[in-house]
C-alpha positions in Angstrom: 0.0 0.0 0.0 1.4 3.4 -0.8 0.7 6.8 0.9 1.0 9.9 -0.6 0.5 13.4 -0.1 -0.5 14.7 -3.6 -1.6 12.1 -6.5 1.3 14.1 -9.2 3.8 11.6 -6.9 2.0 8.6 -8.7 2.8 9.6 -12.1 6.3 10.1 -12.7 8.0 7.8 -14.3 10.0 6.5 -12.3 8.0 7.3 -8.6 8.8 5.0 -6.0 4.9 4.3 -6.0 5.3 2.5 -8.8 7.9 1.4 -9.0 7.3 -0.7 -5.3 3.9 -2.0 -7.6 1.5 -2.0 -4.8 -1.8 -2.8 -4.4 -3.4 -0.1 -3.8 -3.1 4.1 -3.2 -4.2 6.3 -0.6 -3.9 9.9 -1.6 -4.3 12.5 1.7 -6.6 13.8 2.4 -8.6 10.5 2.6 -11.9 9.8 3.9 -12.5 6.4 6.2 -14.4 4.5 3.8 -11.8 5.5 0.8 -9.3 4.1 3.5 -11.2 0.8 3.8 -12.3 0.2 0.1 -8.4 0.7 -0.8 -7.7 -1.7 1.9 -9.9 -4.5 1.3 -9.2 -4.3 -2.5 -5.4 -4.9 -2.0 -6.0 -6.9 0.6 -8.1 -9.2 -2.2 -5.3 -8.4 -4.6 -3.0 -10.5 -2.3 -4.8 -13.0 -1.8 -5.4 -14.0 -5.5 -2.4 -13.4 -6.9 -1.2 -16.1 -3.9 -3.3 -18.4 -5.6 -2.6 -17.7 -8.8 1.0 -18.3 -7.9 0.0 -21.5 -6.0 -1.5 -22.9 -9.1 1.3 -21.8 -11.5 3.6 -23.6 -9.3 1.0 -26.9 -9.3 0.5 -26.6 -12.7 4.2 -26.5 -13.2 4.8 -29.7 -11.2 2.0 -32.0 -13.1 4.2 -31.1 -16.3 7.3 -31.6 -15.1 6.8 -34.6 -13.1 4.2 -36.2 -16.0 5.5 -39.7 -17.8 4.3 -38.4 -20.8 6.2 -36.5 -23.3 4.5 -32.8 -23.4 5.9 -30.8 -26.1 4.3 -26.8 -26.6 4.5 -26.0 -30.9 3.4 -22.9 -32.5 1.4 -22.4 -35.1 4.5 -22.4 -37.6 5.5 -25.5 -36.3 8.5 -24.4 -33.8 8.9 -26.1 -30.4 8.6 -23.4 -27.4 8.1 -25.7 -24.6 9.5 -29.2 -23.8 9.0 -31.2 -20.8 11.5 -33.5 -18.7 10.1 -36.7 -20.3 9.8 -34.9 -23.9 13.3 -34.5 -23.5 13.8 -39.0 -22.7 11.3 -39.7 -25.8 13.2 -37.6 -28.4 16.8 -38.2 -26.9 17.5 -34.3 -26.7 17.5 -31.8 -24.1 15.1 -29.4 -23.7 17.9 -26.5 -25.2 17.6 -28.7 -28.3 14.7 -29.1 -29.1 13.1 -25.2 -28.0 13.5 -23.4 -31.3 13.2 -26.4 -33.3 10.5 -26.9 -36.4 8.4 -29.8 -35.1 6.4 -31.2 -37.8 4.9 -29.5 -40.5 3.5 -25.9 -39.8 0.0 -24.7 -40.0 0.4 -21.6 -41.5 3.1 -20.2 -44.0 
């Protein structure tokens, strides 16, 4: 949560407000019920983006850890993701085969 005296602070550049990214601003003079809306939203804020980070890092797990080869291709037929057992199927680390053409491409 920032704090600040005058909302010009907010939007410079390179102000410490945003640079710190928080979840919320309280500009002064504030009213009570300003004071708690700003606080309950960042407080919400939090909260989700905890779970949202949670599930990234479950998400990230089931395709690591999965026996099954999981390979991410573009539309023009180039690898961008390979997982661990992707990597024992085709013989080649992941650096090899990222960047790769994979098949035939769907568009030209």
């Amino acid at each position: 949560m920032t704090l600040s005296y005058s909302p010009e602070i907010m939007f410079y550049p390179n102000s410490k407000a945003k640079i710190t990214e928080p979840f919320g601003y309280i500009i002064k003079p504030f009213d009570e019920r300003q004071m708690h809306s700003t606080i309950e939203m960042a407080l919400y804020k939090n909260k989700t983006e905890k779970k949202l980070q949670e599930s990234k890092v479950r998400l990230q797990n089931i395709i690591n850890n999965n026996a099954d080869g999981i390979i991410i291709v573009d539309c023009k037929g180039i690898v961008r993701f390979a997982n661990p057992a992707a990597e024992i199927i085709f013989s080649r680390k992941k650096e090899e085969l990222v960047g790769e053409l994979f098949g035939s491409p769907l568009v030209s």
